[in-house]
C-alpha positions in Angstrom: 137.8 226.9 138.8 137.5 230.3 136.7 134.0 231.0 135.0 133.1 230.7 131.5 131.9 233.9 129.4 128.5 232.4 128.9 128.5 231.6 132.7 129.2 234.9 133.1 126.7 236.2 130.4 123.9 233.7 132.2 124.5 235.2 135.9 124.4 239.1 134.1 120.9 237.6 132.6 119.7 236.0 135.5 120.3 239.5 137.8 119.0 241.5 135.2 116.1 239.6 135.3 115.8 239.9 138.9 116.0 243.2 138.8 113.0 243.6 136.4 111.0 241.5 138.6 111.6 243.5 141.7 110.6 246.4 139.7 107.7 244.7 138.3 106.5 243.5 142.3 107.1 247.4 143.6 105.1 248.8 141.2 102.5 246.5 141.3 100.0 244.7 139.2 99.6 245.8 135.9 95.9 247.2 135.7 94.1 246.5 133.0 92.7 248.8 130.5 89.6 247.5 129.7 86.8 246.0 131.6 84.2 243.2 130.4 80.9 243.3 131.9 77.8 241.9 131.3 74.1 243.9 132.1 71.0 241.4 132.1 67.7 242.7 133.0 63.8 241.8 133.2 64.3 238.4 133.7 60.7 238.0 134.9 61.4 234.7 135.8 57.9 232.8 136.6 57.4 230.4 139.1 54.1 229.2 138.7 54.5 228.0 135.2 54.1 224.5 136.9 51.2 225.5 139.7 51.6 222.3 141.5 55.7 223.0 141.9 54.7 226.3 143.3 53.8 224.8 146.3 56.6 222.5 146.6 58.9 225.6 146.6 57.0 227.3 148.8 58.1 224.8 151.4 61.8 224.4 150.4 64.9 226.3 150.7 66.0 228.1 147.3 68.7 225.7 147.5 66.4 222.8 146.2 64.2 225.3 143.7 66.4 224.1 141.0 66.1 220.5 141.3 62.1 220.9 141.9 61.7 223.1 138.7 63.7 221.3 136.6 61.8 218.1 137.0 58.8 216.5 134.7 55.8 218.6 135.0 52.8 218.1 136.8 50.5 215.9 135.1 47.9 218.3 135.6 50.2 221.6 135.1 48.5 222.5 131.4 45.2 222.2 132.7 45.9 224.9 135.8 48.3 226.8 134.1 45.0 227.8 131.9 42.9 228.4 134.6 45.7 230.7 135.9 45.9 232.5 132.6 41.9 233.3 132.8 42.3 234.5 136.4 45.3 236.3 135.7 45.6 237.1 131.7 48.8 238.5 130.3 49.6 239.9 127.2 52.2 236.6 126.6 54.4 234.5 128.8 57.0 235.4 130.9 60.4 233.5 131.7 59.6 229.8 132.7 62.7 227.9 134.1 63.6 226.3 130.8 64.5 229.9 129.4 66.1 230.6 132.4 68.3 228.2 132.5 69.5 228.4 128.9 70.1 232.3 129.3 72.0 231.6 132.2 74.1 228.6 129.9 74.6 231.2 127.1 76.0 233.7 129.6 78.3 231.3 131.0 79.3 230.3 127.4 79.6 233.4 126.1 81.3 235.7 128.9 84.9 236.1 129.2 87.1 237.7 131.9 84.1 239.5 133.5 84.9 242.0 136.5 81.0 242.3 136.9 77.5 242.1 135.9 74.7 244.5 136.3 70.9 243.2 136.7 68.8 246.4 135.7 65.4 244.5 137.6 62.2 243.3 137.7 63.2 240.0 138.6 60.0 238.8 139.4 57.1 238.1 136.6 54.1 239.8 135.5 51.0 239.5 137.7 52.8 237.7 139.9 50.6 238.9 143.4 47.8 237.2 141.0 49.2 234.1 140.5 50.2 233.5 143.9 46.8 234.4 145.2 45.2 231.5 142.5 47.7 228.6 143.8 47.7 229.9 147.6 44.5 231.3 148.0 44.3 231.9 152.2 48.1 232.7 152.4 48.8 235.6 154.1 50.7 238.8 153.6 53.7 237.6 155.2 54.0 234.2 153.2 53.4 236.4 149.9 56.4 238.8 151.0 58.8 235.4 151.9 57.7 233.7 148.3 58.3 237.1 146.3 61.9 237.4 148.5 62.7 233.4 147.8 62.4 234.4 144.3 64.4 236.8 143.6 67.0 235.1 145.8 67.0 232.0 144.0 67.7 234.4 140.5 70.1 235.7 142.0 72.2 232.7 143.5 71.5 231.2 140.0 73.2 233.8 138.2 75.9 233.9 140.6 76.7 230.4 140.3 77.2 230.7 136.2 79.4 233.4 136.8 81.6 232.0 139.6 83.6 234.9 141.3 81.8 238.2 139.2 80.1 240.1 141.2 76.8 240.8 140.5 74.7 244.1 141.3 71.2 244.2 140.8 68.4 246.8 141.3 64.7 246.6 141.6 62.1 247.1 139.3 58.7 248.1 139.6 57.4 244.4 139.6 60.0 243.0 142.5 57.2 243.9 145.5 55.6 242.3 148.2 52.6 243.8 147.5 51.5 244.4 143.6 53.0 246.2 140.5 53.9 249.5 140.9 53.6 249.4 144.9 56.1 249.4 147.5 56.4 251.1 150.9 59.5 252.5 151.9 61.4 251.5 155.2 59.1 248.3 154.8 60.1 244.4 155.5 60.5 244.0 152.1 63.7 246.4 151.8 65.0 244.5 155.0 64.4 240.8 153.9 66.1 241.8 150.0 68.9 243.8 151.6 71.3 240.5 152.7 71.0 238.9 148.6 71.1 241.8 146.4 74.3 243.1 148.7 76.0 240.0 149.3 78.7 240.8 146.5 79.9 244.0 148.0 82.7 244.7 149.5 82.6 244.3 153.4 83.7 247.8 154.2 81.1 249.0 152.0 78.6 246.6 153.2 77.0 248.1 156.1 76.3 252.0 154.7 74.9 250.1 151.8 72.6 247.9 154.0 71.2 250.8 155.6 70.4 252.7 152.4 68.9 249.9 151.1 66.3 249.7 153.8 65.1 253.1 153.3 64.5 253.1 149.5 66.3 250.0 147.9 69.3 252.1 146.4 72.9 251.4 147.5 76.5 252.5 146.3 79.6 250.0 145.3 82.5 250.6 143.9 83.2 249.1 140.4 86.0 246.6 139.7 88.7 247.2 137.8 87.9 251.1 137.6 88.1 254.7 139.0 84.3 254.1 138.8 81.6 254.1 141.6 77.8 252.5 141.1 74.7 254.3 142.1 71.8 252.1 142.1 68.4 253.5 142.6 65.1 252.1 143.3 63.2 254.4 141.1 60.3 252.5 141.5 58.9 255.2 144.0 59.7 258.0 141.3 57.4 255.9 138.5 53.9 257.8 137.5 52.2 254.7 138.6 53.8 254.5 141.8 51.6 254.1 145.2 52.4 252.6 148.6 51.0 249.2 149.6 48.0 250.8 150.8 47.1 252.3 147.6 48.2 255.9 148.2 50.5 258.0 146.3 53.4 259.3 148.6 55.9 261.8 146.6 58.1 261.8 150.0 60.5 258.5 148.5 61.1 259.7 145.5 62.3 263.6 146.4 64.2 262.2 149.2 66.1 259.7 146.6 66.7 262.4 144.0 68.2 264.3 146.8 70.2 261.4 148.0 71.6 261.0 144.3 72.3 264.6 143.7 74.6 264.1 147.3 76.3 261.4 145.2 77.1 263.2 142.2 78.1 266.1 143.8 80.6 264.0 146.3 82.1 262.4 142.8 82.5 266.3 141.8 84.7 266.9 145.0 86.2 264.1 144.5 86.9 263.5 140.6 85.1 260.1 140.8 83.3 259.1 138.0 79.8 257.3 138.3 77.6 255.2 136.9 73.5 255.3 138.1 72.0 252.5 137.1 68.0 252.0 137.6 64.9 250.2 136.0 62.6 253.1 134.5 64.0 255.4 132.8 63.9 259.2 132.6 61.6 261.0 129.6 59.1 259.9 127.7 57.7 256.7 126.6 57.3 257.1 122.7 54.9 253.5 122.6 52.6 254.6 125.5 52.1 257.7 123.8 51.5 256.2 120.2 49.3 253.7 122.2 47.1 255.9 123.8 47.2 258.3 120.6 48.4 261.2 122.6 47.5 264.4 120.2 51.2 265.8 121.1 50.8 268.7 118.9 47.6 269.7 119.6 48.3 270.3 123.0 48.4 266.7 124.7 51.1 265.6 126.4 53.3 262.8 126.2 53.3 259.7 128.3 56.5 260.3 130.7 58.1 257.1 132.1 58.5 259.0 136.1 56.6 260.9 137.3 58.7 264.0 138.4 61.5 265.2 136.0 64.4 265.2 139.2 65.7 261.9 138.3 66.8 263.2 134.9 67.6 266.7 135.8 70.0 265.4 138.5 71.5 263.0 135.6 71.1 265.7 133.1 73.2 268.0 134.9 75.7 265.6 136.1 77.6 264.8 132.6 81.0 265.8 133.9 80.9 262.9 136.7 78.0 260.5 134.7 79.5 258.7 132.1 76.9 255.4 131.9 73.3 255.6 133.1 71.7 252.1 132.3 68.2 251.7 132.4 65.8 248.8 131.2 61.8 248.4 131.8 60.7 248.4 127.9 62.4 244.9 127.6 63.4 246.5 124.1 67.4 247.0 123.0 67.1 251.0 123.3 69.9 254.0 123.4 69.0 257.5 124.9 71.2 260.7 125.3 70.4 263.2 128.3 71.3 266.1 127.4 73.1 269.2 130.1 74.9 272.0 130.5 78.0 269.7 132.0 78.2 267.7 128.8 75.3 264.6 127.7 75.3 261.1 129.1 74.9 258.3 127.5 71.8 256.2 128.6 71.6 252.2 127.5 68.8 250.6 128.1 69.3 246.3 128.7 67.2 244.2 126.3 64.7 241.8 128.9 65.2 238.1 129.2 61.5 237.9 129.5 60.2 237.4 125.5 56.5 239.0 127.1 56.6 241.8 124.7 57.4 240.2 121.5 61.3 240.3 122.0 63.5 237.6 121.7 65.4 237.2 124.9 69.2 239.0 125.2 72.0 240.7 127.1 74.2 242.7 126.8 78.4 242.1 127.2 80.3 245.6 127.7 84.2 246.7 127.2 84.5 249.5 129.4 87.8 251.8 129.4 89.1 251.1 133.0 90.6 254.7 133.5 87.3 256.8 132.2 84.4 254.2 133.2 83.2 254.9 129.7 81.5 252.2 127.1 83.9 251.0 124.6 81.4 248.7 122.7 79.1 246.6 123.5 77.9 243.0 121.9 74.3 241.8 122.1 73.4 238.6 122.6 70.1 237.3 121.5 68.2 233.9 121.4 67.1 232.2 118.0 63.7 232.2 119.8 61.5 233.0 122.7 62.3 229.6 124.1 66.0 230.0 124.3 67.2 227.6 122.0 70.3 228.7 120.6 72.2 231.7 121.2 74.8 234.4 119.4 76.0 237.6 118.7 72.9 239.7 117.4 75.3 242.4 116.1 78.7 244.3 117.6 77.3 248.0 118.6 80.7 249.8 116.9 80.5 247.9 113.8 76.5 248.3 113.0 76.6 251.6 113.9 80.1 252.5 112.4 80.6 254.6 115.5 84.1 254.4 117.8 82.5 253.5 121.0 79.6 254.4 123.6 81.0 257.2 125.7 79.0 259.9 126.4 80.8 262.2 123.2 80.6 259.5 121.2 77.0 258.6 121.7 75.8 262.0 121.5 77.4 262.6 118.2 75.2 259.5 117.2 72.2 259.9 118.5 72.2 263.7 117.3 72.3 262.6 113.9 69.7 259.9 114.6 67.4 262.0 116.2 67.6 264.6 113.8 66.7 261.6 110.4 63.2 261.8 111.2 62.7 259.8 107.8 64.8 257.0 109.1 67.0 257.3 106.0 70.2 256.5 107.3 72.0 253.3 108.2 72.2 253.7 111.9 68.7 254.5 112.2 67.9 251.6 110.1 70.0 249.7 112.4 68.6 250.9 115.0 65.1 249.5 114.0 66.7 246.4 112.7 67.7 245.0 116.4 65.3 247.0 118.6 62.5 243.5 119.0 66.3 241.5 118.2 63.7 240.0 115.3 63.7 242.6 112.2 60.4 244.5 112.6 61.3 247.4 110.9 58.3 247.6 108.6 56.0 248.0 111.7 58.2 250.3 113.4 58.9 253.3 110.7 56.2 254.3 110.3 56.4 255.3 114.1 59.9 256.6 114.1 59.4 260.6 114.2 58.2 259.5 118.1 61.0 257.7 118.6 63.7 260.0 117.4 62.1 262.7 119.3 62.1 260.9 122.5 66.1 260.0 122.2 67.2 263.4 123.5 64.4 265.2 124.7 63.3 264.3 128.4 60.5 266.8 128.8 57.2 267.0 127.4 57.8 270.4 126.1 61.3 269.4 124.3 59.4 266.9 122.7 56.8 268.7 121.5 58.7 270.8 119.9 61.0 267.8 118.3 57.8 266.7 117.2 55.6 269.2 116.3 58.5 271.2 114.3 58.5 274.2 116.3 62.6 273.9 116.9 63.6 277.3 118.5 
């Protein structure tokens, strides 16, 4: 029996097709062009909101912390928990398990097609060697070092387990220790017993070089999905101007031998036209509220507080624009941009809102669209709270349409934050944005007056670039 035409037209259709898809399965997936990511940071989760569950979890495996925090609290819990705060005062309260767990809802409801997420640390809360100390009194170092470990681990599983199948990279901050704020010895059991959590999303062939790295300083490298990108993750802790060892002694030896290490990362993305991004928890340059704090007389003669206490970090970042095209940062728990400036071109610096509502904030993150083929910042969306509780959650504001700007790549955010820097009357609209969502609550009363501090501390990282800013006496 002789074919029809339109038998004939559906065979020529159905090769053709055919064809296409062999095509399509030779050259391989299409990659995408854009990548979503999400970047959380000072969750400051604490676990002796409830004293009397503290011990419970002392004894279990994280795998049951959930269950025991989310139960009724201790009928004596408020009268502790005040006891506690005497012993161990802080300025406000840190992340208790109810905030936790809604921030962790609101990612989950509000990410879409993630390839990663970033944690920028200080996982665990404020005074939290004190607290430990008031509910387990005779424990001993080692017991303090498993808790501190147990809690960061159980964050960690928790945030992996709302994000099913992102990988998640975290770093430490200058809280996340077993022995005190600010403190940490390098090559210590610490290092050792965090290294299997923080690394367990990275890829196995990468695995092993990372493990070892972390034990010496807490940094690591890993290659970011769905880009030409790599991640350097540093442990700046040891570069901080607070920093000591767990003995009490200041020890310069970590942090030059981590600058080094990072310079021997940038240049090996140099050779090998890799782009990176460094991620960290203190920043480089200067801290514009110490400084205001501790009424520094900048211009006559006083420095500025500095967040590190050596300028390496940002002269290796400063000089590394043609391979840097993110650094993100954290520690003030506000919503903050910086540029570093260098002779290779600027990188753009973000610094992720906290979780933690300690400092006045209301609790956010951060969701990123990253261009796949440069590793650079698209946009960004912040996500706040209604309140410090974590009540309700949305869009705080869309970073290209508040600031009117086309996206936050390194070009692109220093032609912003030029201009910002250089309204020191916070007359514009960025800058007024800028004020608008730095708490996530409008505080921009309180914070103008203040903003000539501010602006000068977006692009200058030393004390005497500054000054100058500052002070008027621009070369």
């Amino acid at each position: 029996m002789s074919e029809s035409k339109w038998q004939r037209a559906g065979w020529a259709t159905s090769l053709l097709a055919c064809v296409l898809a062999a095509c399509a399965q030779a050259q391989g997936p299409k990659t995408a062009a854009t990548v979503e990511v999400l970047s959380v940071s000072d969750i400051h989760l604490d676990p002796f909101h409830d004293p009397a569950k503290a011990e419970r979890l002392a004894a279990a495996p994280i795998t049951q912390w959930r269950a025991i925090l989310d139960a009724p609290d201790s009928a004596d819990r408020a009268t502790r928990s005040a006891a506690m705060l005497k012993s161990c005062p802080a300025r406000s309260v840190d992340t208790d398990e109810a905030l936790f767990v809604a921030s962790l809802q609101a990612m989950h409801a509000q990410a879409r097609d993630l390839r990663f997420a970033t944690v920028s640390g200080d996982l665990m809360a404020h005074q939290f060697d004190c607290r430990f100390r008031q509910v387990f009194p005779k424990a001993t170092a080692a017991e303090y070092r498993s808790f501190a470990l147990k809690t960061m681990a159980y964050e960690l599983a928790e945030l992996r387990k709302a994000l099913p199948g992102v990988p998640v990279y975290a770093a430490l901050g200058n809280n996340d220790s077993d022995c005190g704020d600010y403190k940490l010895d390098a090559r210590g059991a610490f290092l050792a017993g965090a290294a299997p959590f923080f690394l367990a999303d990275l890829p196995t062939k990468e695995r092993t070089a990372a493990t070892e790295r972390f034990a010496i300083d807490g940094s690591y490298v890993v290659p970011l999905p769905g880009t030409h990108a790599r991640l350097v993750v540093l442990n700046d802790l040891f570069a901080s101007r607070g920093y000591t060892s767990c003995a009490g002694k200041p020890d310069p030896a970590p942090a030059a031998a981590q600058a080094a290490w990072l310079q021997a990362q940038i240049d090996a993305a140099r050779s090998s036209g890799e782009k990176l991004w460094v991620m960290g928890h203190i920043p480089p340059g200067i801290d514009p509220y110490a400084t205001v704090l501790k009424l520094r007389n900048v211009c006559g003669g006083e420095d500025p507080v500095l967040f590190l206490s050596s300028s390496a970090l940002g002269e290796a970042l400063s000089a590394g624009g043609d391979v840097v095209t993110l650094a993100l940062f954290a520690h003030t728990h506000m919503d903050e941009m910086r540029l570093l400036e260098g002779a290779r071109g600027p990188v753009a610096l973000k610094m992720v809102p906290s979780i933690s509502p300690i400092n006045g904030n209301l609790p956010a993150f951060t969701l990123s669209t990253i261009d796949a083929k440069t590793a650079s910042v698209k946009d960004f969306r912040v996500i706040s709270s209604a309140d410090n509780r974590g009540s309700s959650w949305a869009e705080s504001y869309d970073f290209a349409h508040a600031y009117g700007a086309p996206g936050f790549s390194s070009a692109d955010a220093a032609a912003l934050l030029r201009a910002m820097a250089a309204d020191t009357v916070a007359g514009s609209a960025p800058v007024a944005a800028y004020l608008r969502h730095y708490y996530g609550r409008d505080l921009s009363p309180a914070l103008k007056p203040f903003w000539p501090q501010y602006a000068c501390s977006m692009n200058n990282l030393t004390a005497e670039a500054y000054r100058s800013c500052l002070c008027g006496k621009r070369p």
